[in-house]
N, C-alpha and C positions, 0 to 999 in steps of 0.2 A: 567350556562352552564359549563358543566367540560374541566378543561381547556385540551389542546391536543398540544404534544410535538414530530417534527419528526426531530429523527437524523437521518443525511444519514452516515449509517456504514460502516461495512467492517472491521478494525481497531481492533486492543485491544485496544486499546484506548475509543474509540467509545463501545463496550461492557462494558468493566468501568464505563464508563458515565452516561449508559442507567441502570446498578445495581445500580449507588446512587442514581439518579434521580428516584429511585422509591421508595425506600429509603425515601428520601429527600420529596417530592410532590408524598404521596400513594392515593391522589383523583386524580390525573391527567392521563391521558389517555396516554401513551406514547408507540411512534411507533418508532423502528429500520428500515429505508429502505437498503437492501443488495440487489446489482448488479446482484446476483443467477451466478455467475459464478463457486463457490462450490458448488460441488452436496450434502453435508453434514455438513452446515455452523455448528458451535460450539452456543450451548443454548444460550439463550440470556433473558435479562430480559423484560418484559414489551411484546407487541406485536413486531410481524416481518412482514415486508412485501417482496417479494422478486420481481426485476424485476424492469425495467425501466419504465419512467411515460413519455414520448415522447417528451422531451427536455422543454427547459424551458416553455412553452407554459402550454405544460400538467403539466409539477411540479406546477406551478402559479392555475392553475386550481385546482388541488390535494388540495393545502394548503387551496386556498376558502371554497372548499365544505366540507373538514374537520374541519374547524373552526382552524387552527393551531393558536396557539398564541406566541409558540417558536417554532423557525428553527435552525437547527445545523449543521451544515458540520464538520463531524470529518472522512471523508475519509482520502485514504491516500493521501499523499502529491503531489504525480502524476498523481492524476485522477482530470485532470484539465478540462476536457470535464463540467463532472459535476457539478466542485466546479465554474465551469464560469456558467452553468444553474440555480445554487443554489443564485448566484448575482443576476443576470437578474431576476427568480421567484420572489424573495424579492423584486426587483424594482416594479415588475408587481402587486404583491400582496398586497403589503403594509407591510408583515410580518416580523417581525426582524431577522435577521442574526447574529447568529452567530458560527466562525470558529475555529475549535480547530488544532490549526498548533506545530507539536513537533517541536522543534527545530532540525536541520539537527546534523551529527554525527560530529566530529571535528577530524582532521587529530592529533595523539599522537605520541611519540616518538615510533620509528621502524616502522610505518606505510608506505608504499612502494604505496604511491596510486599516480596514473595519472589519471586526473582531466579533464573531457571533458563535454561538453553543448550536446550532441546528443547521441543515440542511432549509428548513423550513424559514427560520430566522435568516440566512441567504438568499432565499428566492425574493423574499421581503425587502431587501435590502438594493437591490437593484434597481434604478430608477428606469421611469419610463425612455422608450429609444434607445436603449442602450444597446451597445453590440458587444458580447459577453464571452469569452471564453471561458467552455465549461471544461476543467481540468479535476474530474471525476470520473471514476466505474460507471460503465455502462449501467449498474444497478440502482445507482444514485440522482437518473436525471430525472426519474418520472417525478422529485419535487415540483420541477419547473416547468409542468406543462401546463398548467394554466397561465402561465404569463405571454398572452397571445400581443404586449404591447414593446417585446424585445425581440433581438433576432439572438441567436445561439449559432458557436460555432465549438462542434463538441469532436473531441479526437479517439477515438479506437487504434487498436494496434489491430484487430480485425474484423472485418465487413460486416458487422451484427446480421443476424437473421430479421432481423425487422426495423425499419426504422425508425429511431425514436419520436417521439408522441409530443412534436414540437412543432406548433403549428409555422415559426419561423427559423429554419435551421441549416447550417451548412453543415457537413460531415469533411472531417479532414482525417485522413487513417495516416498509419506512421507512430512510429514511438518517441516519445519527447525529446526535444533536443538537447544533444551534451554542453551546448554552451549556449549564454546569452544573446548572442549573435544573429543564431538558426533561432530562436524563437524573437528575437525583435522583427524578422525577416514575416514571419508567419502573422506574427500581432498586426503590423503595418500593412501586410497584404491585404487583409479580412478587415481593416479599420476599425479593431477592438477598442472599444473603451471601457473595460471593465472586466476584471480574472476574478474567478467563484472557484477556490482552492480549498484543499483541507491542509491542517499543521500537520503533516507527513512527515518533516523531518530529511533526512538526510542527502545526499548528493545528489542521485536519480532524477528527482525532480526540482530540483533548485534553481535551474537556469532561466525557467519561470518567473521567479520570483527577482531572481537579478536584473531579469529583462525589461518586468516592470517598473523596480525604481530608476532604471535610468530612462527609459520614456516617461515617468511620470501620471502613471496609471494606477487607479484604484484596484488593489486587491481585495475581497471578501473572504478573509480567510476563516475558515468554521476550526474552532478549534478541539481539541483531540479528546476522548475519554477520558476519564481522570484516572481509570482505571490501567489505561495503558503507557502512563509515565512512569510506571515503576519496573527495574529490569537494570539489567546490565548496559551501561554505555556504551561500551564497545566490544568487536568482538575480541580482542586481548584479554579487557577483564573478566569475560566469557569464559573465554577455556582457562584463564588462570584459574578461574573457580571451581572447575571441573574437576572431581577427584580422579 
């Protein structure tokens, strides 16, 4: 039987993975599952499935009747809804797990960041006047909608169906930029004084954060699950582990 491999993506990370893995195992059947919250996810190797499987119940079921023989969570490091469905399935299933967790970013020299456990504890955090960029999921901003005493300048990669519930807001669409440069560009435009970030970890979104300490801006960085620091470092040790 051929064997059959589902990561749950999202991730560059997880895109990586899914290009060596086919690479690597070209008889094996391997599926990318993506949330569908891009309306225009970026190619991917291997198959795609988009959409939710009805919590762990349904993932446990998914994995039976596909015969999965590897399971992978390489989401990001804050979708913990999932990567706690992705446990459970594995218990339910019998199927083996495993997690591909970046290590979080580390505070460097000129770094200006405050350091909070919530979304809620960041909205808090923001002083009055400030002009904020919010570098979160669109599912994340209804914290900050009673803070009618900031303006927000919040980015989508696409055109939400509604607009966010901020009484002072600019919308900028576009995906983050790859270097420091293109985001000092956009801070300076918008006159940010202030980034409300999560410890996401790895490359993607880092140019944020470089961009800050060399302008000299406060970051708000909410930090990560405790649950989702545990995992493989990289994708090497990853498939090294992989029977």
């Amino acid at each position: 039987m051929t064997e059959t491999i589902l990561i749950l993506g999202g991730t560059r990370e997880a895109a990586e993975l899914a290009a060596r893995l086919v690479i690597a195992r070209p008889d094996a059947r391997l599926v990318t599952s993506l949330a569908g919250r891009t309306k225009e996810p970026s190619p991917l190797s291997g198959e795609v499935r988009i959409g939710g499987f009805g919590g762990a119940e349904g993932l446990a079921q998914w994995l039976t009747e596909n015969h999965v023989s590897l399971f992978i969570d390489a989401t990001h490091p804050f979708a913990k809804t999932i990567s706690d469905n992705a446990v459970e399935a594995a218990g339910i299933s019998g199927v083996p797990l495993y997690r591909l967790a970046r290590p979080s970013w580390s505070r460097e020299d000129g770094d200006r960041w405050i350091e909070v456990e919530s979304l809620e504890a960041a909205r808090d955090a923001i002083p009055p006047r400030a002009r904020v960029f919010l570098a979160l999921g669109s599912q994340h901003i209804a914290a900050f909608e009673d803070r009618d005493d900031a303006h927000f300048v919040v980015r989508m990669i696409d055109q939400p169906e509604r607009k966010p519930d901020l009484r002072h807001h600019t919308l900028v669409l576009g995906r983050p930029g790859d270097n420091a440069a293109v985001e000092t560009i956009l801070f300076l435009s918008h006159a940010i004084t202030h980034i409300v970030c999560r410890n996401s970890g790895g490359k993607a979104g880092y140019a944020k954060i470089e961009a800050a300490r060399r302008m000299g801006l406060p970051v708000i960085m909410i930090e990560r699950p405790v649950s989702s620091r545990d995992g493989y470092a990289t994708i090497d040790d990853l498939i090294a582990a992989l029977p």
